[in-house]
C-alpha positions in Angstrom: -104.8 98.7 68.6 -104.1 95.6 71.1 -103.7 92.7 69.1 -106.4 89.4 70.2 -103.0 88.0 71.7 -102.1 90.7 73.7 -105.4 90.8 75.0 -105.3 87.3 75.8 -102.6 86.9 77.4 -103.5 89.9 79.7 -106.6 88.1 80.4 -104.4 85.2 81.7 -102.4 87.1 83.8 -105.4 88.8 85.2 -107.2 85.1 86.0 -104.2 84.6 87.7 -104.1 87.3 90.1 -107.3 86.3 90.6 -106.7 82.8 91.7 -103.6 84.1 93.9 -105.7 86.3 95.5 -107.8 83.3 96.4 -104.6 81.4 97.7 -103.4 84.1 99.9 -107.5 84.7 101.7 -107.5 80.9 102.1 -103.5 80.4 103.2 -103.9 83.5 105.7 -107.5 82.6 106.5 -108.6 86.3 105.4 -111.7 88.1 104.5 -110.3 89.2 101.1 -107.0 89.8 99.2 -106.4 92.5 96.8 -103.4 92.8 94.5 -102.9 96.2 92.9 -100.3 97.3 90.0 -98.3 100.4 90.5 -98.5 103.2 88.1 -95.8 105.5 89.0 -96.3 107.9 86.4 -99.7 108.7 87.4 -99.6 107.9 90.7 -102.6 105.9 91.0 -103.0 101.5 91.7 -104.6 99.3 89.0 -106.2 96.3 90.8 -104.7 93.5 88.7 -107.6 91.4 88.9 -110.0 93.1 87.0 -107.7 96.3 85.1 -109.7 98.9 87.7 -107.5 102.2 88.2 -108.3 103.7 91.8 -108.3 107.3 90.7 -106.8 110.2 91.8 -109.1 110.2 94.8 -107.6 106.8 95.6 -104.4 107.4 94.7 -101.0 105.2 96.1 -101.1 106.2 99.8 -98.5 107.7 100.9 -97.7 106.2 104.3 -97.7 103.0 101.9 -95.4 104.4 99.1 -93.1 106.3 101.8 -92.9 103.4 104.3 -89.6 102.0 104.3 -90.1 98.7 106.1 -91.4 95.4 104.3 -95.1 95.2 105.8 -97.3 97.8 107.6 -98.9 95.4 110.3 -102.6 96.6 112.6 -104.8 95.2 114.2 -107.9 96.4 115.3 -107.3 99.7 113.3 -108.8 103.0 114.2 -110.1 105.1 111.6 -108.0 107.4 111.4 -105.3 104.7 110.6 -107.7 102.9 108.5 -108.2 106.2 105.8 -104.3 106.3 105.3 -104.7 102.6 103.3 -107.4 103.3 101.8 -110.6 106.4 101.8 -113.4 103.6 102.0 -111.7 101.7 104.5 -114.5 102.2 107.3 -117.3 101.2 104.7 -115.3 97.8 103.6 -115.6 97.1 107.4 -111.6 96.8 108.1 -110.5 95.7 111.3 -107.1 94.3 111.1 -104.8 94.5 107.8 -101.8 94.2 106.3 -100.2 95.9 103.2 -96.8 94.7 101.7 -95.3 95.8 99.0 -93.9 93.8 95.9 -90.4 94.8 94.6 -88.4 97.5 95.1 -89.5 99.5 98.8 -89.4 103.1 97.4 -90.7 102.1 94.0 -92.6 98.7 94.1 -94.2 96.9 91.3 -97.6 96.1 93.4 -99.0 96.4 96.3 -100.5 93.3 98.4 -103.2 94.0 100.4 -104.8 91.3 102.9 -108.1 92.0 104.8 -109.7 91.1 108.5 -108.1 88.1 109.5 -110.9 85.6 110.4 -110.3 83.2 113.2 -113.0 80.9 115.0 -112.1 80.9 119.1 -111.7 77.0 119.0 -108.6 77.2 116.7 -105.3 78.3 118.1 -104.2 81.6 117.1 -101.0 80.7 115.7 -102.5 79.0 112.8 -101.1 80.6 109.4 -101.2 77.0 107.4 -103.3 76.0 104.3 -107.0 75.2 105.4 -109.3 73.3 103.2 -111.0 76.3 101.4 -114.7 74.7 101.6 -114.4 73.9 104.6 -113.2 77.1 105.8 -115.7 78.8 104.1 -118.3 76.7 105.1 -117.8 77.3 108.6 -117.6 80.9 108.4 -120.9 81.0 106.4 -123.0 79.0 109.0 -125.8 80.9 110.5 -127.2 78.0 112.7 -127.7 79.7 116.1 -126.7 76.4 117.6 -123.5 76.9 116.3 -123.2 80.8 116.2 -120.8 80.9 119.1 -118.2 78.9 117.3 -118.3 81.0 114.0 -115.3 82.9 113.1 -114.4 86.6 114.3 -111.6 89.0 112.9 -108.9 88.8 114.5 -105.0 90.3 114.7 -103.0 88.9 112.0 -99.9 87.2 113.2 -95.9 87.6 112.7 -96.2 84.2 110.8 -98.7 85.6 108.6 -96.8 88.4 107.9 -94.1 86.0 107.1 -95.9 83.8 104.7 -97.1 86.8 102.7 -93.8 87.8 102.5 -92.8 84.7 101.0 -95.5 84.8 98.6 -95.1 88.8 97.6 -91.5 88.0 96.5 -93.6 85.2 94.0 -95.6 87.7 92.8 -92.8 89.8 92.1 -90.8 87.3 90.1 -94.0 86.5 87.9 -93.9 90.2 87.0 -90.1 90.1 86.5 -90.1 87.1 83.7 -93.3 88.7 82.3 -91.4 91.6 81.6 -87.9 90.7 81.5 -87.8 87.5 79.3 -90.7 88.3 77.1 -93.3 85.6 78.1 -97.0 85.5 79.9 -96.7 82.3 81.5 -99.6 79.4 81.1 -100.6 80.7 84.8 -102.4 78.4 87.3 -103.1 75.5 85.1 -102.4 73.0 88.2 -105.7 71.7 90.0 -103.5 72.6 92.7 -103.2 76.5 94.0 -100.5 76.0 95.9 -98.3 73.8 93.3 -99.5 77.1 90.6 -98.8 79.6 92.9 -95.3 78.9 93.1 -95.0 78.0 89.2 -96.5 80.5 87.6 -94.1 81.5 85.0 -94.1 79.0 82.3 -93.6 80.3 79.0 -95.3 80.7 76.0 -93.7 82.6 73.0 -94.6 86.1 72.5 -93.2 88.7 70.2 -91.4 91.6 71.7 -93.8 94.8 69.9 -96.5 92.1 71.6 -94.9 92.0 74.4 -95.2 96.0 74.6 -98.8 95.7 74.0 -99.7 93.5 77.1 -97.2 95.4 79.4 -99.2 98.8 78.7 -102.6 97.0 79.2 -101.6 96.1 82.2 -99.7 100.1 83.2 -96.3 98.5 83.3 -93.1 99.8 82.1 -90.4 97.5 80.5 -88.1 99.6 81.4 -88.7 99.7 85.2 -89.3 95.7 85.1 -85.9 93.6 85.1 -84.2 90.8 87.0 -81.3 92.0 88.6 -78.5 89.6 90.6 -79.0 90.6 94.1 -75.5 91.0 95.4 -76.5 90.1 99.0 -77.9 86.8 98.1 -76.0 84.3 100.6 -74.7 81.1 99.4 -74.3 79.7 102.5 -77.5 80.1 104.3 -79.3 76.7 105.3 -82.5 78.2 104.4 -81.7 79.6 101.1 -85.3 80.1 99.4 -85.4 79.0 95.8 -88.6 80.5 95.0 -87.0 84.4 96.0 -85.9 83.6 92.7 -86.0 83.3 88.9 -85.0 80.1 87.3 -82.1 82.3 85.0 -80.8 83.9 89.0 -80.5 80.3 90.4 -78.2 79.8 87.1 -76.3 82.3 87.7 -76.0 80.5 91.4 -74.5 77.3 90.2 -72.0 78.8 88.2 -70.9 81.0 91.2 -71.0 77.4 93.5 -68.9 75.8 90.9 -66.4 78.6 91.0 -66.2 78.4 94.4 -64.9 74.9 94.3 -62.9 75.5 92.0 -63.8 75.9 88.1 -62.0 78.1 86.1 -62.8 81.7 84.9 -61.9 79.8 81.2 -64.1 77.3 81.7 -66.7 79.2 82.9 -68.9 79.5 79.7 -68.5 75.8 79.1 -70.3 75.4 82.7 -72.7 77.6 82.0 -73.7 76.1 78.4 -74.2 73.1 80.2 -76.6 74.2 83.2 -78.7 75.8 80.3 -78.7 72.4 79.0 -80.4 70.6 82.0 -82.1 73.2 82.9 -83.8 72.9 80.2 -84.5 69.1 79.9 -86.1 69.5 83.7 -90.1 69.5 82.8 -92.6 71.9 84.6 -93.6 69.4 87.2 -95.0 70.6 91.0 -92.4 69.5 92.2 -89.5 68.1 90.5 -88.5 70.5 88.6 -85.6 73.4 88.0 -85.9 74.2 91.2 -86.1 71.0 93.3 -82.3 70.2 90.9 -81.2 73.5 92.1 -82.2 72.7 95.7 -80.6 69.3 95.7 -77.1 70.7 94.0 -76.9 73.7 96.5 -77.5 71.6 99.9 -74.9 69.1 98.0 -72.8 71.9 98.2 -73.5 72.6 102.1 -73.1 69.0 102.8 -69.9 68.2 100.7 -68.4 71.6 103.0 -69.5 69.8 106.3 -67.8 66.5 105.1 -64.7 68.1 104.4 -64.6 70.6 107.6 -64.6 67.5 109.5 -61.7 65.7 108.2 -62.5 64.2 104.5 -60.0 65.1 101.8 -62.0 64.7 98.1 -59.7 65.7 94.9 -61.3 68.4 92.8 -62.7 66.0 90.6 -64.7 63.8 92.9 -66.0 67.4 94.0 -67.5 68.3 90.3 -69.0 64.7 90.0 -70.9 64.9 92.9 -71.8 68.8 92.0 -72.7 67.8 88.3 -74.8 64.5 89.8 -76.7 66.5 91.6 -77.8 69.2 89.3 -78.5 66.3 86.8 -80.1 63.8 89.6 -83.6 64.0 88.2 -83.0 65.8 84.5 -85.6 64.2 82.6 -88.1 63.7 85.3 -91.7 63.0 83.9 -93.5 64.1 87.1 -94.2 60.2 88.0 -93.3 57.4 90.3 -90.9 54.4 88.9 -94.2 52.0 89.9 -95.9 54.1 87.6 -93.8 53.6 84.8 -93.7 50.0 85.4 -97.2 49.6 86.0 -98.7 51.4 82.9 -96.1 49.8 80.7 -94.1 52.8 79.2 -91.0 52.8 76.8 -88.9 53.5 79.4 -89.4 50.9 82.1 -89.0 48.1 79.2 -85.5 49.9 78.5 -84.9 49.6 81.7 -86.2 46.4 82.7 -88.2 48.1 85.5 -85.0 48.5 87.3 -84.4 52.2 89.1 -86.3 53.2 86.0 -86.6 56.9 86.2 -82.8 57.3 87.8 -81.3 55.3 85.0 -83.2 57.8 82.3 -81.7 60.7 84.8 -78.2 58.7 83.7 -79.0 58.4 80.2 -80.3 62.4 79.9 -76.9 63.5 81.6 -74.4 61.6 79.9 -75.9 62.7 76.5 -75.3 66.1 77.4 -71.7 65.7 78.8 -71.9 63.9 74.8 -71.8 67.2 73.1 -68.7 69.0 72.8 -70.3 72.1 73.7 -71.9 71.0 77.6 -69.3 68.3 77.9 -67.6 70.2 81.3 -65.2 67.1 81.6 -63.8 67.3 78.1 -60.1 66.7 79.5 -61.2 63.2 80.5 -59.9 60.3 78.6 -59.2 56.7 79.0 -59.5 55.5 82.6 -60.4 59.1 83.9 -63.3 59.1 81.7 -64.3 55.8 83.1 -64.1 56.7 86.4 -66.1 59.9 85.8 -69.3 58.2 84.4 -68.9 55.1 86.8 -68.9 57.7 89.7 -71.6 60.0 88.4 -74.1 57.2 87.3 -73.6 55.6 90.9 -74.5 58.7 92.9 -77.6 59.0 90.2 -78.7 56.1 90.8 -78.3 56.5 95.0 -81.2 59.0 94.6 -83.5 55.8 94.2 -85.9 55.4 97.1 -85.3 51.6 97.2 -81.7 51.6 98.5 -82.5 53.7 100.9 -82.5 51.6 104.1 -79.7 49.1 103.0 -77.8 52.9 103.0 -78.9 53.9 105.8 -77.3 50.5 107.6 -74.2 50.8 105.5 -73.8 54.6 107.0 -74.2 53.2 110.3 -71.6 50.8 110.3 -69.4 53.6 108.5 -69.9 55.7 111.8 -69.3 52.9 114.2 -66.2 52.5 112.3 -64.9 56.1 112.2 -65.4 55.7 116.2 -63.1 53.0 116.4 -60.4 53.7 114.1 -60.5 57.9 114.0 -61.4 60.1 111.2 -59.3 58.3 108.1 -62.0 58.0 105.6 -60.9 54.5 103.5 -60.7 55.0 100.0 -63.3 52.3 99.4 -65.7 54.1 101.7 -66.0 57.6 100.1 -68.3 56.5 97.1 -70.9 55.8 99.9 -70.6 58.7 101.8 -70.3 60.7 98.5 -74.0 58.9 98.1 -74.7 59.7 101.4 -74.4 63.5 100.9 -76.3 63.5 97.9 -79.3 61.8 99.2 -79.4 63.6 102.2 -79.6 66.6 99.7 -82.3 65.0 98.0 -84.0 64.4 101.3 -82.9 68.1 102.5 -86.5 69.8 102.7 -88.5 68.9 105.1 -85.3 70.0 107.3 -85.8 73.4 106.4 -87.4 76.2 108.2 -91.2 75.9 108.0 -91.9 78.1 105.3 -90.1 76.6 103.0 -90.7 72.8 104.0 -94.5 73.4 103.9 -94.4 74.6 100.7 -92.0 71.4 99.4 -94.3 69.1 100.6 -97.6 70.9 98.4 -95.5 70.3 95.5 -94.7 66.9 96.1 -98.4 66.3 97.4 -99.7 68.1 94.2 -97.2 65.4 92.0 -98.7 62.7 93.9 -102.1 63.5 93.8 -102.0 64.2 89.7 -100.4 60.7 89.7 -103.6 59.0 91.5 -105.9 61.2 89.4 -103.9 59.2 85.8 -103.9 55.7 87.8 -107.5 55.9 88.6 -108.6 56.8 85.5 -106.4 54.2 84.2 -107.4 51.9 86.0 -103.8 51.6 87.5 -103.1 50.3 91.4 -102.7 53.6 93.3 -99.9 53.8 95.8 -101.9 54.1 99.7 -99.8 57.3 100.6 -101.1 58.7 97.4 -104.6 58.9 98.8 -106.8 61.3 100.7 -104.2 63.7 99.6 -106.9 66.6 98.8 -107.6 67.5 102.5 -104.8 69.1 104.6 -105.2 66.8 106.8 -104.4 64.0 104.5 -101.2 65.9 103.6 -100.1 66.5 107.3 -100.4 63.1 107.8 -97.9 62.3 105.4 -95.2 64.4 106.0 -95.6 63.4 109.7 -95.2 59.5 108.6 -92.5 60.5 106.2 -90.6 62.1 109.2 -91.1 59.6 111.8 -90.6 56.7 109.4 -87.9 57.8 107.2 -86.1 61.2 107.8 -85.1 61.5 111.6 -83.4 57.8 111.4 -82.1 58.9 108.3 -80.4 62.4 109.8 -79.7 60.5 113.0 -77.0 58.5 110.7 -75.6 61.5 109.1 -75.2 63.1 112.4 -73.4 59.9 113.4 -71.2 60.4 110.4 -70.8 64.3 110.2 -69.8 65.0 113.9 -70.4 68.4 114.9 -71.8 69.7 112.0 -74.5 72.7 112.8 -76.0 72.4 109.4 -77.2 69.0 110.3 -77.8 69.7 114.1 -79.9 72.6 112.4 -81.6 70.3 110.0 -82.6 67.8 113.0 -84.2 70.1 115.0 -86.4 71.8 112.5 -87.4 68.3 111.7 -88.8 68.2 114.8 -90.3 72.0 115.0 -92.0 71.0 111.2 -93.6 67.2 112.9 -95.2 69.8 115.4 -96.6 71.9 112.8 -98.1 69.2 110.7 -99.3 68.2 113.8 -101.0 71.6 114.3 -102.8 71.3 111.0 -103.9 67.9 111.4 -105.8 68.8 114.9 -107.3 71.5 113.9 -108.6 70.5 110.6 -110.3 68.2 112.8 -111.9 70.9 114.9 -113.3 72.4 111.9 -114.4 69.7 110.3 -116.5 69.2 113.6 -118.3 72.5 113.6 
């Protein structure tokens, strides 16, 4: 028999595909998405929502199971093409589709299935972004004959969609991998917030392993088909590296390889690794900074720090590992809040403090009392004036990360750059703690720089932090920041990223251009800047169009 917690936890993960399925209809603007379980034994799909096994008469396609490439793409399908997905195609009234498979191409672990994309004419048909679900669905649902010509109609779905299903497949598939793999049925969508749950899915909760084998055979899964493997193609060097391909223990296994590059030892290799199981762990499951934010922020530190020393900078090994072990560590610790926050409701912390860079002097605090122990302390051959010098360092470039210095940086990197015109490349000793804080806050500024499928999923997270925050200060009866309102509409959130960019990021990458001549990372970085503005753009016009129908 299932034990109650087995059967609870499968319920979870069932609500969850549930609400997913919700995301990706609303994200892809969509008339329904389906997310089906692979049962390879009997050949048949069981739709995760709801535990219903398509029988033999419905079983796994084989054009599907056979097809080789990532996504099987038509529009306006003809029947005939329409019975290879699925038998009752015709009746579900399919037009245009698109089935991808999750996990392995010749044996998956699902299969995503997204129906009749629905597209009013007065919207552009490029649009693949978030829409407000309401007001989506309101204006598909309107039967006023005065507006009848302006309702929505299925449509083609679009490379991009294809794309940003993609993206989101290869989440679905990691939720299935640390289900199986590690043991745990995560606390799934508990964020008001699709987006921000979408994403992180997978936080634990303890479960036995003969459980475990309970849940994973209510659901037609085998453990043994179900683990996390180290892709041996991931590249470390690619500007666009997606964090959310993969599982918190894979991006691990990523530092420790970035820290051997540079030039750690194989002996003290489990000493490095102790310690990034340390602060990984002290990182709480916030939208947005979390693990994966740290792991973002060391790994463009890493692609930054290369560009600085392509173009002429000479850094000893051990200024290299302070900057690499300040940013993994730059927001260990992080309660999912502003520093006014802290200040303003009168914590522990912001009296410790003395509401000075409060949160980024508790990232200093969380840090150096893990390079305390013995076992995580990765600089345990400093002493006397070295191991001065290490903390000094590493509690500056901490407390860089601070919003508040940022324009009083920004000028100092200027005339750093005007100076490196006049005098040549030499980099004065004096001046390489500021670019060292340069390249770390340019990390920490690094996403909205990316292609558009990861920046547009940054800046939910960040909106999702922000909005949670305003939810506590209202009830609170707190003073809530203005760029923390009207943060539930799309439009709202457009219009912040596109301040954020035109206020503070392009002058901000304009400097570091200035100061890292030549550098295509950066020259890459600027222009998707620009190509993301557009996009925000895109969604703030045309939430306005619907909002008008």
């Amino acid at each position: 028999a299932i034990s109650n917690e087995a059967r609870e936890s499968s319920l979870s993960l069932r609500r969850a595909a549930s609400r997913v399925q919700h995301y990706i209809t609303d994200m892809l603007q969509a008339a329904s998405t389906t997310i089906y379980l692979v049962d390879h034994h009997s050949n048949t799909l069981l739709r995760l929502a709801d535990d219903k096994v398509l029988s033999s008469e419905n079983s796994i396609p084989a054009h599907v199971m056979q097809n080789q490439s990532k996504s099987l793409v038509e529009a306006n399908a003809t029947e005939s093409e329409v019975e290879v997905i699925r038998k009752d195609a015709i009746e579900r009234g399919i037009h245009s589709i698109i089935c991808m498979l999750v996990g392995n191409q010749k044996k998956p672990l699902a299969v995503l299935e997204v129906v009749n994309k629905m597209e009013a004419p007065t919207l552009k048909s490029s649009t693949s972004f978030l829409l407000s679900p309401e007001k989506r669905r309101s204006s598909m649902m309107r039967k006023s004959s005065t507006v009848q010509d302006s309702l929505p109609h299925v449509a083609a779905f679009s490379k991009d969609d294809v794309d940003t299903l993609e993206i989101t497949s290869k989440q679905i598939r990691n939720i299935l991998h640390q289900y199986a793999d590690a043991g745990t049925l995560g606390a799934y969508l508990n964020h008001n917030q699709i987006t921000t749950s979408l994403i992180e899915m997978h936080k634990a909760c303890a479960t036995t392993r003969r459980t475990l084998h309970h849940q994973m055979s209510s659901i037609g899964l085998d453990l043994s088909r179900v683990t996390i493997r180290l892709d041996n193609k991931v590249n470390l060097d690619d500007p666009d590296f997606n964090v959310f391909e993969h599982t918190d223990e894979e991006l691990l296994r990523f530092a420790i390889e970035i820290f051997s590059r540079v030039g750690v030892e194989s002996a003290m290799r489990d000493t490095y690794k102790t310690f990034l199981l340390s602060v990984r762990q002290r990182y709480q499951d916030n939208p947005f900074h979390n693990w994966k934010h740290a792991f973002s922020v060391f790994y463009h530190t890493y692609l930054l720090y290369r560009e600085v020393r392509d173009s002429g900078s000479r850094w000893s090994h051990s200024v290299v590992l302070y900057l690499l072990v300040s940013a993994i560590c730059h927001d260990v610790g992080h309660p999912g809040n502003t520093n006014d926050y802290e200040i303003n409701s009168q914590t522990e912390r912001a009296s410790r403090y003395n509401h000075q860079s409060v949160l980024e002097n508790h990232h200093c605090f969380v840090c150096m009392q893990i390079l305390r122990n013995p076992k995580t302390n990765v600089f345990k051959d400093h002493t006397g004036a070295k191991l001065l010098r290490m903390k000094n360092t590493i509690i500056k470039l901490i407390l860089a990360t601070d919003m508040k210095h940022h324009f009083s940086m920004q000028q100092r990197m200027r005339s750093i750059a005007q100076k490196k015109k006049n005098k040549g490349q030499s980099e004065p000793s004096d001046e390489r703690q500021s670019v060292m804080e340069m390249v770390i806050h340019s990390a920490d500024l690094a996403n909205q720089g990316l292609k558009w499928g990861l920046a547009n999923v940054w800046a939910d997270r960040v909106c999702d932090e922000f909005q949670a925050q305003a939810e506590k200060e209202v009830k609170g009866g707190l003073p809530v920041a203005p760029f923390m309102k009207g943060l539930d509409t799309p439009m709202g959130r457009a219009k912040l990223q596109m301040s954020f960019i035109d206020a503070i990021l392009v002058p901000w990458w304009d400097v570091v251009k200035d100061n890292i001549e030549s550098s295509k990372l950066v020259e890459g970085m600027c222009e998707n800047l620009a190509n993301n503005r557009k996009k925000y753009s895109e969604v703030k016009s045309n939430e306005k169009q619907l909002s008008s129908l």
